[in-house]
Backbone as a chain_set.jsonl record, in Angstrom:
{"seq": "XXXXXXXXXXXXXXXXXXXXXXXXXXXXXXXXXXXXXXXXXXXXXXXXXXXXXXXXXXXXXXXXXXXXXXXXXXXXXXXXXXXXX", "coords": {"N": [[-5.992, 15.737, 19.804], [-4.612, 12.922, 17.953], [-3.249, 9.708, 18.923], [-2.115, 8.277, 17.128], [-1.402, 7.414, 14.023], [-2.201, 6.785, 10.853], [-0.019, 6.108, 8.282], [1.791, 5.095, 4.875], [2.741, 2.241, 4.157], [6.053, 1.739, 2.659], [7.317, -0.804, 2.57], [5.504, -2.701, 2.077], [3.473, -3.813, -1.045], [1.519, -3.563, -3.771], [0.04, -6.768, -5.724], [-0.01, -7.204, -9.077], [-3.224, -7.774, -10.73], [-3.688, -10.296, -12.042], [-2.243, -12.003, -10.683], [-0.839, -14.868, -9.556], [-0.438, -15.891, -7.308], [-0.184, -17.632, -4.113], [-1.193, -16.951, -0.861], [0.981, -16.538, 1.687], [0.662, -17.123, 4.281], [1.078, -18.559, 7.315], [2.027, -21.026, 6.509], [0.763, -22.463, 4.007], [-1.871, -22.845, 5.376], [-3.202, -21.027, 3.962], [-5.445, -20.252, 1.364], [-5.846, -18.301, -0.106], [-5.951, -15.919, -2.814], [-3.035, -14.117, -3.5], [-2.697, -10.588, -2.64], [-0.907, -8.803, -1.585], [2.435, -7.964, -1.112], [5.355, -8.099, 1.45], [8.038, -6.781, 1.892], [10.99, -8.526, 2.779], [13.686, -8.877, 4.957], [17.06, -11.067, 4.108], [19.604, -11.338, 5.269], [22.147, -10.22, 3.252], [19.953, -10.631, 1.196], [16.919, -9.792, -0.587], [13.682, -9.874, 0.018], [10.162, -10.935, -1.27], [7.361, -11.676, 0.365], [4.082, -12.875, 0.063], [0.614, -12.253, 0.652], [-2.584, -12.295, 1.305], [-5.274, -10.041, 1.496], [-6.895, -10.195, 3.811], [-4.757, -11.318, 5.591], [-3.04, -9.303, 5.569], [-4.215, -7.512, 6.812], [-4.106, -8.752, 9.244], [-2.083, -8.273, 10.466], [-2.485, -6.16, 11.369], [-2.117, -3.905, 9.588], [-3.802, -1.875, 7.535], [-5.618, -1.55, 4.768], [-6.082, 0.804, 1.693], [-7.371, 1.356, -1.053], [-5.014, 0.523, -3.051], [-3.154, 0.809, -1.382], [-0.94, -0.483, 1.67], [-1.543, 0.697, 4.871], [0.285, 1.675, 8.018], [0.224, 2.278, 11.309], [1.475, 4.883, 12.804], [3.077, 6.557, 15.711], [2.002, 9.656, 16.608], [3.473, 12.199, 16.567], [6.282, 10.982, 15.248], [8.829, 10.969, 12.893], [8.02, 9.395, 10.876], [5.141, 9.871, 10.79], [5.461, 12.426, 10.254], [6.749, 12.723, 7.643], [4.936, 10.83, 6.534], [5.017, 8.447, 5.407], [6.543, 5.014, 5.964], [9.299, 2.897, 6.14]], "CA": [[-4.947, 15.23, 18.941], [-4.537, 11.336, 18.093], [-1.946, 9.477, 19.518], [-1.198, 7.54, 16.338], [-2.196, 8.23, 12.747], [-1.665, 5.882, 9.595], [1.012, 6.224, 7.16], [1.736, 4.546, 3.958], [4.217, 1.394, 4.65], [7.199, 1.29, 1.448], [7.604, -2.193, 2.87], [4.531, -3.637, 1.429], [3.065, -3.284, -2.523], [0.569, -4.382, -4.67], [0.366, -7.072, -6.609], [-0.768, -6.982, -10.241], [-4.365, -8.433, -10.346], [-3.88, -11.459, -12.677], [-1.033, -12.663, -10.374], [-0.565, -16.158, -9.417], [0.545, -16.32, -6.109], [-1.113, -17.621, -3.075], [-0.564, -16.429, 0.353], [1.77, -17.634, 2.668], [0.391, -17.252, 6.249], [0.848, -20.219, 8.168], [2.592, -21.782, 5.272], [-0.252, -23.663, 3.303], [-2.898, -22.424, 5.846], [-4.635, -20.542, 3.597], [-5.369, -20.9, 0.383], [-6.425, -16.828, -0.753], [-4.844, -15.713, -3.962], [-1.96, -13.098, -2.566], [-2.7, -9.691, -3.077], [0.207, -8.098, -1.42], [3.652, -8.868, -1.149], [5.523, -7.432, 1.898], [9.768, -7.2, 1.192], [11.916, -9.085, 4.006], [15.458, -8.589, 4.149], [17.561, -11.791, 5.302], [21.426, -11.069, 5.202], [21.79, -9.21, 2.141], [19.225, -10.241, 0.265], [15.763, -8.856, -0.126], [12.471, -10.984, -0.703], [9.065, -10.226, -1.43], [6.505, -12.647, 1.148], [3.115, -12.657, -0.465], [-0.485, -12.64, 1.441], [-4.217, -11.809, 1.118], [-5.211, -8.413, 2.111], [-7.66, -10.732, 5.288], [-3.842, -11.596, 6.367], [-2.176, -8.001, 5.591], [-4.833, -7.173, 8.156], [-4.103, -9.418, 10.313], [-0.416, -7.758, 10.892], [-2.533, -4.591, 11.8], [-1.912, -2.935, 9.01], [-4.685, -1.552, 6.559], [-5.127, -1.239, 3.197], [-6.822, 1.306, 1.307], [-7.132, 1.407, -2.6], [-3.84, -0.303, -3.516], [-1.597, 1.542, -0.603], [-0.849, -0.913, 2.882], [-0.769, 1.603, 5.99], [0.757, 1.637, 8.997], [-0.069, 2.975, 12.238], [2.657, 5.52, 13.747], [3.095, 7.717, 16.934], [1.579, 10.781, 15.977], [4.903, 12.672, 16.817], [7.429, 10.767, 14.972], [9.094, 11.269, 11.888], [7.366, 8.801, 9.549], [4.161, 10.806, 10.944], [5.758, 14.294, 9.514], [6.597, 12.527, 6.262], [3.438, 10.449, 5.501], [5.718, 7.199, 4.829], [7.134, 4.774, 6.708], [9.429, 2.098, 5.935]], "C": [[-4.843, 13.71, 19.123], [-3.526, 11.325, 18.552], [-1.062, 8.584, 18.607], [-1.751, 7.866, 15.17], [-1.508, 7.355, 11.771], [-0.799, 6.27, 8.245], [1.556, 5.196, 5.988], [3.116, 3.823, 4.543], [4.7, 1.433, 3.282], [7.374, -0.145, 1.787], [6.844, -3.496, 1.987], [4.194, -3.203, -0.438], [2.229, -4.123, -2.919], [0.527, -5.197, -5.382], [-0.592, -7.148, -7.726], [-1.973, -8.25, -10.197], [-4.942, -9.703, -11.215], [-2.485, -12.389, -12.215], [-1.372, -13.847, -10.003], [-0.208, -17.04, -8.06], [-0.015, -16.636, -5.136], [-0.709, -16.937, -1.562], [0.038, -17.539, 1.615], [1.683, -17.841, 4.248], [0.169, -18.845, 6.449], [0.675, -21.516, 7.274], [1.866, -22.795, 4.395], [-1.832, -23.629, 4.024], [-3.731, -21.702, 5.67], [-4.162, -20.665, 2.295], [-6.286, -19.586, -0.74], [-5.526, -16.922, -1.735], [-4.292, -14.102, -3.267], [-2.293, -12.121, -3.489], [-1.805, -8.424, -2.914], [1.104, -8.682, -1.065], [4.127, -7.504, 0.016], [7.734, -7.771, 1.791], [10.24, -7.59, 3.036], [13.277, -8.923, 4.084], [15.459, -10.227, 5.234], [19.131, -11.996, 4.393], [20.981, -10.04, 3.878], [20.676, -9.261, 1.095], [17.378, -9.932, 0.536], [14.705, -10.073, -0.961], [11.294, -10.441, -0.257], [8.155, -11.372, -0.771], [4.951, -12.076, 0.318], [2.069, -12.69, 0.646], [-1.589, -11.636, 0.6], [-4.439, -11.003, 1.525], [-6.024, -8.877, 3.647], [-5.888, -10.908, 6.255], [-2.522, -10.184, 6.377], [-2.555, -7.477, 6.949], [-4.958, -7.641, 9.357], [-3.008, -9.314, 11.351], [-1.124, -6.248, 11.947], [-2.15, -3.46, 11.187], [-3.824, -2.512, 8.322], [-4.775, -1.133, 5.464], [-6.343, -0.279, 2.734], [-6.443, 1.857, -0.151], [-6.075, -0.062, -2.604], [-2.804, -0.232, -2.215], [-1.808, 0.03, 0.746], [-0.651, 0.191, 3.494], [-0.769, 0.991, 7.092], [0.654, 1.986, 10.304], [0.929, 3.643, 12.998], [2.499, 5.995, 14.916], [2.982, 8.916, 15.964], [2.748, 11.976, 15.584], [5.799, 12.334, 16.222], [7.518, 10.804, 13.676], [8.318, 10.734, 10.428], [5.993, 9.663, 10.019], [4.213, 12.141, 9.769], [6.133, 13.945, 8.292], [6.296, 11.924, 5.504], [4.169, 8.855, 4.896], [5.693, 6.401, 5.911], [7.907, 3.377, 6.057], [8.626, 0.45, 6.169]], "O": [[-4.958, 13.213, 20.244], [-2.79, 12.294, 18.737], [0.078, 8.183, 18.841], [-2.677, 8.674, 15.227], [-0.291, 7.193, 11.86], [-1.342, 6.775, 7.261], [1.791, 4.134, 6.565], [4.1, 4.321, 5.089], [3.809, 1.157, 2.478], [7.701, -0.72, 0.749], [7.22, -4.567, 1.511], [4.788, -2.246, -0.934], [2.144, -5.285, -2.523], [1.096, -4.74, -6.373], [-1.805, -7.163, -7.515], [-1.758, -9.383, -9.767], [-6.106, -10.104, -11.22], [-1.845, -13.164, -12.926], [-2.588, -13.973, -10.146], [0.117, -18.206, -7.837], [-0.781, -15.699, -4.912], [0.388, -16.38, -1.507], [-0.251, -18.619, 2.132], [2.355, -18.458, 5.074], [-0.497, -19.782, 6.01], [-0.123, -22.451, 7.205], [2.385, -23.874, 4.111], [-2.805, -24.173, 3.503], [-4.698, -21.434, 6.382], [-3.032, -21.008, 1.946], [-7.024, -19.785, -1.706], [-4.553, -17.676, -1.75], [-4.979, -13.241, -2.718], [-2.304, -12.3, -4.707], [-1.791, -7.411, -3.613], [0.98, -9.839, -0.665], [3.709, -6.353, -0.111], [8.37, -8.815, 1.655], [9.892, -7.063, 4.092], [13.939, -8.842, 3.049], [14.784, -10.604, 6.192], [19.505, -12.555, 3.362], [19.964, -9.393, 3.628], [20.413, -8.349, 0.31], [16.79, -9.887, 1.616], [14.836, -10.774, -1.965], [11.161, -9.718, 0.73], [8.169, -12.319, -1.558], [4.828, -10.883, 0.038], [2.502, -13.153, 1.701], [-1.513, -10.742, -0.243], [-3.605, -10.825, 2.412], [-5.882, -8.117, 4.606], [-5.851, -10.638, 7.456], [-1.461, -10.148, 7.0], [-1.828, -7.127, 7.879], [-5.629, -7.221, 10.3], [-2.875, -9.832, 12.459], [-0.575, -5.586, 12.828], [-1.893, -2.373, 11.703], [-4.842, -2.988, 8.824], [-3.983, -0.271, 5.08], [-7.457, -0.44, 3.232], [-5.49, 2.594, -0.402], [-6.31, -1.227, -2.283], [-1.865, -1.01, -2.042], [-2.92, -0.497, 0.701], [0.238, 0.917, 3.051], [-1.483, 0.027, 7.366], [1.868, 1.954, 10.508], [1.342, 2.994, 13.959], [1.345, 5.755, 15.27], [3.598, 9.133, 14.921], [2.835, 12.518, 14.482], [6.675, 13.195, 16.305], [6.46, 10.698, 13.055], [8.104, 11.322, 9.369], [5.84, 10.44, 9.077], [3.453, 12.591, 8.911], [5.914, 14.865, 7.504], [6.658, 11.885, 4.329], [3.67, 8.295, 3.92], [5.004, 6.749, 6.869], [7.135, 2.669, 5.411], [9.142, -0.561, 5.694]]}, "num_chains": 1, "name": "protein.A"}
């Protein structure tokens, strides 16, 4: 049995493939066109951070097709329902 197993993050999303946006790692330090946007909260409001799928992966996530995943504990709830915030 693994000890962790990948689950789809809701946090992150796709963006449409004639978008505009560049990625924001290391604020001007790269210069990819952003292919995912991951949502931030700060106080109440909610914002969408853009990046390149080289810097999605660079969080340790992984992307496959369109989806970002996540890596869980095999055991815990986002495990048993294939999500995770």
């Amino acid at each position: 049995m693994p000890d962790r197993v990948w689950v789809k993050s809701l946090s992150w999303r796709a963006l449409p493939a004639d978008s505009t946006k560049l990625c924001r790692w290391g604020k001007g330090e790269c210069d990819n066109r952003a292919e995912y946007e991951l949502q931030r909260s700060h106080g109440r409001t909610e914002r969408w951070w853009a990046y390149c799928r080289k810097h999605v992966e660079a969080y340790g996530n992984r992307v496959i097709g369109l989806e970002v995943q996540i890596d869980v504990p095999y055991d815990s709830p986002a495990a048993k329902r294939g999500w995770a915030q």
